[in-house]
Residue, then its C-alpha position, 0 to 999 in steps of 0.5 A: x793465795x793461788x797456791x790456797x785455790x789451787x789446793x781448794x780446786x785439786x781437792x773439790x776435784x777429788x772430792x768429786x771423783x770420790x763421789x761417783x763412786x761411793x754413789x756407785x758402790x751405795x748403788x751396787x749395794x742397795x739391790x743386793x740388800x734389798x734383794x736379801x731383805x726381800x728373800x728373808x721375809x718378815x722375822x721368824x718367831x723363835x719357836x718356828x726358828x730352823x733347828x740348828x744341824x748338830x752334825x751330818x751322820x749318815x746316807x743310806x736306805x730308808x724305809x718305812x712302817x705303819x699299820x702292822x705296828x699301829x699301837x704296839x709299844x716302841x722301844x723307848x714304851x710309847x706306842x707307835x702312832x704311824x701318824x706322828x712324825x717318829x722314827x726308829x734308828x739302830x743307835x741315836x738316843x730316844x728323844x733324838x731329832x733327826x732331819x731325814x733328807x730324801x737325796x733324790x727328791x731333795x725333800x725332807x722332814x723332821x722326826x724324833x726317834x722313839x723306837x729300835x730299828x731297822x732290822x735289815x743290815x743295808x737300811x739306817x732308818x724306819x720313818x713312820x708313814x706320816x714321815x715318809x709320805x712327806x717325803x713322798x716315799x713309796x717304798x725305799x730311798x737313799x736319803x741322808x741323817x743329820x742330827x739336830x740340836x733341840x725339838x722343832x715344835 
């Protein structure tokens, strides 16, 4: 029966230091999940979900263009409004979406690619001017191209 107790008091003992821990470690985890749940705010419908990055394609120079080709047909027949969120690229399939990240600002947006272009050797993009003013974009800047996997709207 001493043996029976001795076992009975070794294992409570275990248990106890057990426990501290574990509550230790519940602890630790608790803020981090909170913190998380706190960052990713309420649920994101799935039409307003991130587009998904198909691969990163390019950094170089990009400019603009707007009035002097306000109504004029595009490459792909459409006519340019300077106020959508479109762009001109030498290659990508008309249709594409692109995310257009301004590597100084950080800022980016997303544009669909409806025309040819740019025309000048150093550049790989003509955003439209609602694009590139919400990049903040005054003239040219090094941004960086990742091609997207579906429509964001």
């Amino acid at each position: 029966m001493a043996l029976a107790c001795a076992c009975s008091c070794a294992l409570a003992q275990e248990q106890q230091q057990d426990q501290p821990q574990d509550q230790l470690q519940d602890q630790l985890q608790q803020p981090a999940a909170v913190a998380a749940a706190e960052l990713a705010g309420p649920p994101v419908p799935e039409s307003a979900a991130p587009l998904g990055v198909v691969k990163r394609l390019e950094t170089g120079i990009a400019s603009w263009y707007g009035k002097q080709f306000h109504g004029r047909k595009t490459a792909n027949g459409e006519r340019f409004d300077m106020d959508a969120l479109t762009a001109a690229h030498p290659k990508l399939p008309f249709g594409s979406w692109v995310r257009v990240r301004d590597l100084v600002s950080g800022r980016s947006v997303d544009v669909r690619i409806n025309d040819r272009g740019p025309h000048i050797k150093q550049r790989v993009i003509d955003l439209s001017r609602a694009a590139a003013r919400a990049l903040g974009l005054g003239g040219t800047h090094q941004v960086e191209l990742t091609l997207l996997d579906k429509h964001p709207r």
